[in-house]
C-alpha positions as CSV (number, residue, x, y, z in Angstrom):
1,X,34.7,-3.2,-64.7
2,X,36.1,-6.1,-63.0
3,X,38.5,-8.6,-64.5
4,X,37.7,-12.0,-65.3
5,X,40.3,-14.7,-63.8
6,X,42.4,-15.6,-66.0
7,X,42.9,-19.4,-67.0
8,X,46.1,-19.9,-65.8
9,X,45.4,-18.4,-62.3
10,X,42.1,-20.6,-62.4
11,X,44.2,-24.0,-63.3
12,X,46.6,-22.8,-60.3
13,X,43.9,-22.7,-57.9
14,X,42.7,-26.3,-59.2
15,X,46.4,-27.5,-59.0
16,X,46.4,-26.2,-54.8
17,X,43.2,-27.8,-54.1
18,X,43.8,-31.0,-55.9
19,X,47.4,-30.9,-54.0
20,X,45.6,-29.8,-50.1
21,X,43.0,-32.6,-50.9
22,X,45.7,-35.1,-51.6
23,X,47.9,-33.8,-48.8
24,X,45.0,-34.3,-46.2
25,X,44.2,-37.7,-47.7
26,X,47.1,-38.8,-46.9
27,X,47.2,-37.9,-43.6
28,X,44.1,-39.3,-43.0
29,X,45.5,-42.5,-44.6
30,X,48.8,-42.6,-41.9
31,X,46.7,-41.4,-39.1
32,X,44.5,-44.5,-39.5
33,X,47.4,-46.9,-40.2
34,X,49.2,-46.1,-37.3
35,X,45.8,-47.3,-35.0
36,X,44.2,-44.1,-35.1
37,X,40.1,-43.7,-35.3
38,X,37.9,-41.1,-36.5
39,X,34.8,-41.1,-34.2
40,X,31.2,-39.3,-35.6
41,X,30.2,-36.7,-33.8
42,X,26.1,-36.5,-34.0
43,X,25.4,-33.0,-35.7
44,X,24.6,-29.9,-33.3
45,X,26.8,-31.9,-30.8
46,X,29.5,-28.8,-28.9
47,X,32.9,-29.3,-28.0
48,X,32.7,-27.3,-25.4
49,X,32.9,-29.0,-21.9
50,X,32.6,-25.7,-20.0
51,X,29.9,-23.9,-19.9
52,X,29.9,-21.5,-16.8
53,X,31.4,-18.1,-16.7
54,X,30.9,-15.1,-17.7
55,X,28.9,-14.7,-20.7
56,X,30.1,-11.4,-21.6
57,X,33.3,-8.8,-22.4
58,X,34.4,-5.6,-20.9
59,X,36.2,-3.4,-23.1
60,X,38.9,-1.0,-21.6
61,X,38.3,-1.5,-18.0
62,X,40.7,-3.5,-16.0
63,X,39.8,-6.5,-14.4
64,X,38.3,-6.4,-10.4
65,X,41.1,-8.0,-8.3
């Protein structure tokens, strides 16, 4: 049977994402003070700029030269 979390461990967890929230908040907050922007990107949108290329791996052969 598995054991339930206990309290304490649960309230730690709580206490490290209340703290990484706050953390990123506040760089968000600096990074927009100092003239930054945060631009939307439209969903399904790719960061990729490079498509070409090989579209596959080879496992344990060595590359043709």
């Amino acid at each position: 049977m598995a054991k339930k979390a206990s309290s304490a461990s649960k309230r730690g967890k709580e206490t490290v994402s209340t703290e990484s929230r706050e953390a990123i908040e506040s760089q968000i907050q600096a990074f927009l003070a100092s003239g930054g922007e945060i631009e939307q990107v439209p969903k399904g949108v790719s960061g990729q700029t490079n498509t070409s290329g090989p579209k596959h791996i080879t496992l344990g052969k060595k590359p043709r030269a």
